[in-house]
Backbone as CSV, one residue per row, in Angstrom:
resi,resn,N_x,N_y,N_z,CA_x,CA_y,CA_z,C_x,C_y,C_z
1,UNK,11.860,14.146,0.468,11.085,12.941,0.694,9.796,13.247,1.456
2,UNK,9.328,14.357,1.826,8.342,14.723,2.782,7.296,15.295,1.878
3,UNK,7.980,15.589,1.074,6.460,15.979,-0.436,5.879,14.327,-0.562
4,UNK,6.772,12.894,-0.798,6.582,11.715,-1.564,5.812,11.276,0.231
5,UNK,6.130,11.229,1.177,4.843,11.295,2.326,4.189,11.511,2.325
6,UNK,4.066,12.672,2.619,2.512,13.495,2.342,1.457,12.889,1.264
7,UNK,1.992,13.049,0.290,1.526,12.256,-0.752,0.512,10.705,-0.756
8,UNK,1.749,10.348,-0.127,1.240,8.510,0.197,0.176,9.037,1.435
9,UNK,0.548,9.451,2.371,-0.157,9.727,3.758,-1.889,9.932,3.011
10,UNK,-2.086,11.069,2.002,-3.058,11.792,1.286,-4.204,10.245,0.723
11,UNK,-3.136,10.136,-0.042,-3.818,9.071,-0.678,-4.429,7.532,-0.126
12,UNK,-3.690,7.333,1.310,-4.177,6.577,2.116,-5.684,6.340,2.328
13,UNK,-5.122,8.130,2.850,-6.798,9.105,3.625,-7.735,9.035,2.366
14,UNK,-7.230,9.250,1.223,-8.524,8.603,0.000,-8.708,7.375,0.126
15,UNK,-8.007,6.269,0.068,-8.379,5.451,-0.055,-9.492,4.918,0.756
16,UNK,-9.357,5.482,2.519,-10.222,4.914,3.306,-11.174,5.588,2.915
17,UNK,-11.372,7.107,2.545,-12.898,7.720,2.025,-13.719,6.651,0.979
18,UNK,-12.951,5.950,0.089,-13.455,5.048,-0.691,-13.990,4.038,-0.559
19,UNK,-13.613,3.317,0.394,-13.831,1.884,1.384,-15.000,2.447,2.149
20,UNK,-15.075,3.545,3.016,-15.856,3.899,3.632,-17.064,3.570,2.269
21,UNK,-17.140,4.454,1.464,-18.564,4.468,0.714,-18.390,3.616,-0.167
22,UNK,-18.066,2.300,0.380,-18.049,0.997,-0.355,-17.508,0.900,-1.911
23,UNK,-16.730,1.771,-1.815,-15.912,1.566,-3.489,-14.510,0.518,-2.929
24,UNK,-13.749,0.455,-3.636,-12.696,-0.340,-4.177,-11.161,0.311,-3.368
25,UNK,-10.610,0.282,-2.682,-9.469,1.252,-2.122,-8.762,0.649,-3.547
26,UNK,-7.378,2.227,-3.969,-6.594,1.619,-4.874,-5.305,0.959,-4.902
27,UNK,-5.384,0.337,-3.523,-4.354,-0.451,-2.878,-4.887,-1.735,-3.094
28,UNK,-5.970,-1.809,-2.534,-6.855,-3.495,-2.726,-6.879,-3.492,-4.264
29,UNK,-6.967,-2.790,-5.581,-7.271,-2.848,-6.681,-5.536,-3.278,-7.303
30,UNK,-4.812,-2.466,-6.422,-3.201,-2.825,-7.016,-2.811,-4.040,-6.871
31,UNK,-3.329,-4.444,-5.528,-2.654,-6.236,-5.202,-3.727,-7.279,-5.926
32,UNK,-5.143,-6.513,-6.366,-5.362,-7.573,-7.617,-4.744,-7.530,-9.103
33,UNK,-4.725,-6.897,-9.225,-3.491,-6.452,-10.418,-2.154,-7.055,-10.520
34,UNK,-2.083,-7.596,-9.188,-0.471,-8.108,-9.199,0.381,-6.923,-8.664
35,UNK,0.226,-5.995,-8.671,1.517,-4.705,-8.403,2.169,-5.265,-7.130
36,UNK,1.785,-5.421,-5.717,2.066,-5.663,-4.921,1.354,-6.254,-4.261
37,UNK,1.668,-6.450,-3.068,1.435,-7.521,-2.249,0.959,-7.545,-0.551
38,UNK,0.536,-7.054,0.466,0.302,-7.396,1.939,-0.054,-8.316,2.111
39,UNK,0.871,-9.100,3.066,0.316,-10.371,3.360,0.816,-10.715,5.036
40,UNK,-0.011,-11.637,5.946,0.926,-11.623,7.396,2.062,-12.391,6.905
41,UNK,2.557,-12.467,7.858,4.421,-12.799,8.085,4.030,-14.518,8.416
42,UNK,4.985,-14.841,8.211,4.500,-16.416,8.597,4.618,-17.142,9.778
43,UNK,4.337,-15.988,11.177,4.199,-16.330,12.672,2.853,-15.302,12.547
44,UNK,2.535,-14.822,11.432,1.460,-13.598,11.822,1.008,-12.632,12.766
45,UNK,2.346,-12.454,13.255,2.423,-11.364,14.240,2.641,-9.779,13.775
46,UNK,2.654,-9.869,12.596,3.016,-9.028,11.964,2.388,-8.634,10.299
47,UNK,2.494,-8.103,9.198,2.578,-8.064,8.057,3.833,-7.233,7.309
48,UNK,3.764,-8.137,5.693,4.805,-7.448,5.249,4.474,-6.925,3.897
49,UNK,5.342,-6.044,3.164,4.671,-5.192,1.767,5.663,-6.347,0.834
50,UNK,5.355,-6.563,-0.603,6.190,-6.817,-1.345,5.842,-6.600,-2.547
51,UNK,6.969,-6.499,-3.290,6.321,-5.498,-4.747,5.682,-7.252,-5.677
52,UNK,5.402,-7.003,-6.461,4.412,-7.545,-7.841,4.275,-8.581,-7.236
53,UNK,3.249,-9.480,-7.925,2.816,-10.604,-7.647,3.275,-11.657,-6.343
54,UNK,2.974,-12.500,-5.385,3.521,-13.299,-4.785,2.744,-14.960,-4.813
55,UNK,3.057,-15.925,-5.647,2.696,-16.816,-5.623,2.785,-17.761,-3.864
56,UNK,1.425,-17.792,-3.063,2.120,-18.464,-2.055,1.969,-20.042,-2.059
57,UNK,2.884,-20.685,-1.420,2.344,-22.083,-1.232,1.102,-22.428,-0.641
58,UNK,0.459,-21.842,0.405,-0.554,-21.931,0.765,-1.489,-20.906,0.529
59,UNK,-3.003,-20.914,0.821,-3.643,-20.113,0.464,-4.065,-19.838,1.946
60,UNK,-3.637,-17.897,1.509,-3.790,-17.184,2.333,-4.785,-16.064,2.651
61,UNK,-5.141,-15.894,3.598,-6.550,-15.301,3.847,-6.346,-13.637,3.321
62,UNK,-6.893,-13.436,2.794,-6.499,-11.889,2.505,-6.397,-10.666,3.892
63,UNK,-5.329,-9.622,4.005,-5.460,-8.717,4.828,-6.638,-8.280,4.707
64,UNK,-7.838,-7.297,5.626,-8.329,-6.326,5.728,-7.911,-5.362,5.134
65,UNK,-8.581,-4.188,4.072,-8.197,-3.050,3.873,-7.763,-2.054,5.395
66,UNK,-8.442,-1.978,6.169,-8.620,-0.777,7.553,-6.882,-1.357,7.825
67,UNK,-6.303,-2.685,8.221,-5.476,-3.109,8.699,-4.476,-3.074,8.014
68,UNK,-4.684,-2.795,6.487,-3.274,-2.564,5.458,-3.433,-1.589,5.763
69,UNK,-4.398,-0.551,5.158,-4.130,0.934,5.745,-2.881,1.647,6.712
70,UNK,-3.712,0.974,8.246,-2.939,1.459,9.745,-1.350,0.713,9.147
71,UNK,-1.093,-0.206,8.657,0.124,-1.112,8.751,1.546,0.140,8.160
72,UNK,0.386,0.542,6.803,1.470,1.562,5.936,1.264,2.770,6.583
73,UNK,0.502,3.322,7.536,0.750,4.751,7.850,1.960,4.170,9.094
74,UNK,1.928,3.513,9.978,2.805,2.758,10.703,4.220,3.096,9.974
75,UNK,4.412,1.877,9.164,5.590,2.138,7.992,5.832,3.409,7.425
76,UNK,5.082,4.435,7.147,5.424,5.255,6.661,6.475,6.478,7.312
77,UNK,5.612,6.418,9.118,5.817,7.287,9.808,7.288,7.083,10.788
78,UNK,7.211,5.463,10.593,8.253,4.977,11.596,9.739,4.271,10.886
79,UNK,9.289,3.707,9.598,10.297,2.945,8.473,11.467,3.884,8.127
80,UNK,10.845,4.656,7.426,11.259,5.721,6.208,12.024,5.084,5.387
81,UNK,11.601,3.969,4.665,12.169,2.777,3.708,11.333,3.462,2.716
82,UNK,12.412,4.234,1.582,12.379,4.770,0.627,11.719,3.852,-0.590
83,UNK,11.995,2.701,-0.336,11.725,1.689,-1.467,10.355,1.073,-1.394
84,UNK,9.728,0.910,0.097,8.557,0.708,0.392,7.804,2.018,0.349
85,UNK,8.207,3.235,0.136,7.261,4.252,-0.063,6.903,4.687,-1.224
86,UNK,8.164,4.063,-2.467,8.003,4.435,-3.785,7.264,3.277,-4.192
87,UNK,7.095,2.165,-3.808,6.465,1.145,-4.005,4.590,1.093,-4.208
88,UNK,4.579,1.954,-2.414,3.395,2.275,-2.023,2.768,3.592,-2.963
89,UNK,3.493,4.669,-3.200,3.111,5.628,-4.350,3.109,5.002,-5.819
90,UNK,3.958,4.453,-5.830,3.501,4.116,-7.408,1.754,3.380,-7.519
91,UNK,1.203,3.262,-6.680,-0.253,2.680,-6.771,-1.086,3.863,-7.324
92,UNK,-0.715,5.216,-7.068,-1.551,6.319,-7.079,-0.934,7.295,-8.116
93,UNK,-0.118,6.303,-9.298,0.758,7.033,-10.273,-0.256,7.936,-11.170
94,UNK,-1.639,7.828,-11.392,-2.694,8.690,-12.079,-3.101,9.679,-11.540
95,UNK,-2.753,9.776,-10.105,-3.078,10.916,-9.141,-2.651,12.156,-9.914
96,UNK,-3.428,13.174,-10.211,-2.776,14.486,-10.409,-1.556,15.306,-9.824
97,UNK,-1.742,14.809,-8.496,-0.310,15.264,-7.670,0.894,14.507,-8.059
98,UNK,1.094,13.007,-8.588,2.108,12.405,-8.959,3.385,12.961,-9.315
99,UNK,4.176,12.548,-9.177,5.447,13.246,-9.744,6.428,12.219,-10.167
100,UNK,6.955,11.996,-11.367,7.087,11.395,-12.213,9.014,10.618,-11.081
101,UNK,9.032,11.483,-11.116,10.522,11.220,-10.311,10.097,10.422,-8.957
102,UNK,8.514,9.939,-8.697,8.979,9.107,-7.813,8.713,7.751,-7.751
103,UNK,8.532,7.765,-8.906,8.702,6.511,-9.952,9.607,5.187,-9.532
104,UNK,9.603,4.003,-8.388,10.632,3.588,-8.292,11.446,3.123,-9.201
């Protein structure tokens, strides 16, 4: 599971290179897509990941990229919720490094 870290960890660190020079992170591009989801918790003390689409009753302000970012290196380092990491890799399934087995 420390190859499928690294991995996510990697691709994070791209993503913010991307944001930095005003492109698109491919996390913000996945939750328009529907793949998944960050959104705060509903005391907003917090945020939570959820896979595909989430219709909410109210309309909700979108996370910050910088703040999804820190949220999943957080999760990544401290969770080790296998299901939220295959979740979070499957965004970067075109990556050359991908590996098909971690496919949730």
């Amino acid at each position: 599971m420390d190859d499928l870290n690294d991995f996510v960890l990697d691709r994070l660190a791209d993503d913010e290179r991307r944001f930095e020079a005003g492109e698109l992170p491919y996390i913000d591009e996945a939750e328009r897509r529907g793949r998944l989801r960050i959104m705060r918790t509903d005391d907003h003390r917090g945020l939570l990941l959820v896979g595909g689409p989430v219709q909410a009753t109210e309309d909700r302000v979108p996370v910050p990229f910088v703040e999804k970012a820190a949220f999943l290196r957080r999760e990544i380092h401290h969770q080790h919720d296998d299901t939220m990491l295959g979740l979070v890799a499957s965004v970067y399934d075109a990556h050359p490094d991908w590996r098909e087995e971690w496919r949730p």
